[in-house]
C-alpha positions as CSV (number, residue, x, y, z in Angstrom):
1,X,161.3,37.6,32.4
2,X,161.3,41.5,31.2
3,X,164.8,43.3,31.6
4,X,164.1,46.4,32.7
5,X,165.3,49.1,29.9
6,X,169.0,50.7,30.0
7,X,167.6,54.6,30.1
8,X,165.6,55.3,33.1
9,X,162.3,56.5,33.4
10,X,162.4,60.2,34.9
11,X,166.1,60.5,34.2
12,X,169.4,59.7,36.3
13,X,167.7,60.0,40.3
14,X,170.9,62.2,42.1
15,X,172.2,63.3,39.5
16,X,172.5,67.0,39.4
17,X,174.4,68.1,36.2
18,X,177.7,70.3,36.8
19,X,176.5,74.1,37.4
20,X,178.9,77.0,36.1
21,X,179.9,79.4,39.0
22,X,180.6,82.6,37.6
23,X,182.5,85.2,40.0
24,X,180.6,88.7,40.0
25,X,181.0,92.0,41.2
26,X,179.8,92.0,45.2
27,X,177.9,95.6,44.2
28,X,174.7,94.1,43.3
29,X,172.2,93.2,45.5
30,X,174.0,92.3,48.7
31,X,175.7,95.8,49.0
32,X,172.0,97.3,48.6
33,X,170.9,94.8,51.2
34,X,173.6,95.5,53.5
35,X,172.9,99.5,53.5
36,X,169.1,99.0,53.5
37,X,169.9,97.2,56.6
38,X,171.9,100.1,58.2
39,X,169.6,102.8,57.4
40,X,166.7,100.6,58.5
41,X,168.4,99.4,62.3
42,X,168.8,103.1,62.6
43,X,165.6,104.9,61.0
44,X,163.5,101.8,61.4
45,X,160.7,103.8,64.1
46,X,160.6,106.7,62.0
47,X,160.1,104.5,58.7
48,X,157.4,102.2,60.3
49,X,155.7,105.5,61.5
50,X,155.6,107.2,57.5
51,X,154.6,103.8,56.3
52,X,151.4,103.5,58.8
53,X,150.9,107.3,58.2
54,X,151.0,106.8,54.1
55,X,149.2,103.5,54.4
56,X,146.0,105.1,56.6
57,X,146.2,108.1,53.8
58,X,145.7,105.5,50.9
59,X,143.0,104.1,52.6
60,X,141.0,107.9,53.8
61,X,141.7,109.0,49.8
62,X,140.3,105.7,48.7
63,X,137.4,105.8,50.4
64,X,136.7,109.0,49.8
65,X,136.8,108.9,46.2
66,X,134.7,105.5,46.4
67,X,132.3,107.5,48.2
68,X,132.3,110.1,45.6
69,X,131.5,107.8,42.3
């Protein structure tokens, strides 16, 4: 009978090699999310209105100057 080989085939199944942890600075993207948040909670009508509003004018200019070629 074959003994199976000592290294396995597709590496060492749940085995997840140790992972360095490096503390950062908290201003990066969590601080940005956490403000975008804020402003959005309390401008979030107006800027869903101005995105529709610049969305619809895209979409006029667009066609227009598909028209026009």
């Amino acid at each position: 009978m074959r003994t199976p080989s000592l290294l396995p085939a597709f590496g060492k199944l749940g085995v997840k090699p140790a992972v360095a942890i490096a503390a950062a600075p908290t201003l990066s993207k969590s601080t940005v999310a956490l403000r975008m948040r804020k402003v959005l909670s309390v401008h979030g009508g107006l800027a869903l209105k101005l995105s529709v509003l610049v969305w619809t004018i895209l979409i006029l200019a667009a066609a227009f100057f598909m028209s026009k070629a």
